[in-house]
N, C-alpha and C positions, 0 to 999 in steps of 0.2 A: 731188458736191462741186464749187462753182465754184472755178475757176482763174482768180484775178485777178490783175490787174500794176496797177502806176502807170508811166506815160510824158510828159513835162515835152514843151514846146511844142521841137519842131527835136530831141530826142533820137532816137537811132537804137538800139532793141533790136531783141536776137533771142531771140525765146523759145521758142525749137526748133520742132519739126514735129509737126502734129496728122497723124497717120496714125487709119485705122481698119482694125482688124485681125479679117478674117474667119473666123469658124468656118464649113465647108463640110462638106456634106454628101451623099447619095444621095437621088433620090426614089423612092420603091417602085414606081411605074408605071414611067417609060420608063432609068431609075438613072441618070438625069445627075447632075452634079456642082452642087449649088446653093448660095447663102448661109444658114443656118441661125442666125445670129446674128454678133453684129461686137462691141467693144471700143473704144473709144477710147484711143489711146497714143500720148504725148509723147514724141518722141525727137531724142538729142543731135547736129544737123549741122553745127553753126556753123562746123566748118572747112573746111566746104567750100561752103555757102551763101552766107557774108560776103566772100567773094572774088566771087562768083559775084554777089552783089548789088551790091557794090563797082564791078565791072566795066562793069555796065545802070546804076547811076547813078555817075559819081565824084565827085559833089558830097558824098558821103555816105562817102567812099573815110578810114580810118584813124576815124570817129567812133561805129562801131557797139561796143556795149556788148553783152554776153552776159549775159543777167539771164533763165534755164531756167525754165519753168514744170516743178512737180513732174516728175521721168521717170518713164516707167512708165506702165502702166493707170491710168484714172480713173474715177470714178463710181462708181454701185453696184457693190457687190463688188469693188473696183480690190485690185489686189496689190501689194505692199509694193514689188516691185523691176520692174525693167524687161524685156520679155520677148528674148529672142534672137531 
């Protein structure tokens, strides 16, 4: 499923943080620890990114708006809630 926004010329969103969340596993020859699959999931920073963006530009300091793209997993098979 895409994840779309609208954003107006000079507005300032934050629409959280794409993380991707790895499933790890063992490989049967030498048993390292490897990536076996990932996730795509949206998570809520804003209170600590918007300061932190504020700070690198202050031209943009008090006009950022919080407009979250869904939280939680996305795509195929995404889960209802957001994971811990």
């Amino acid at each position: 499923m895409p994840l779309g926004f609208d954003v107006a010329p000079g507005e300032v969103l934050c629409l959280g943080n794409l993380h991707m969340q790895l499933r790890m596993g063992k490989t049967r020859i030498f048993h390292t620890t490897v990536p076996t699959g990932a996730a795509a999931v949206v998570l809520d920073r804003s209170a600590r990114d918007i300061p932190m963006a504020e700070a690198a530009n202050p031209a943009i300091a008090g006009l950022a708006r919080v407009a979250l793209l869904p939280l939680g997993r996305w795509g195929r098979g995404a889960a209802a809630t957001p994971p811990q």
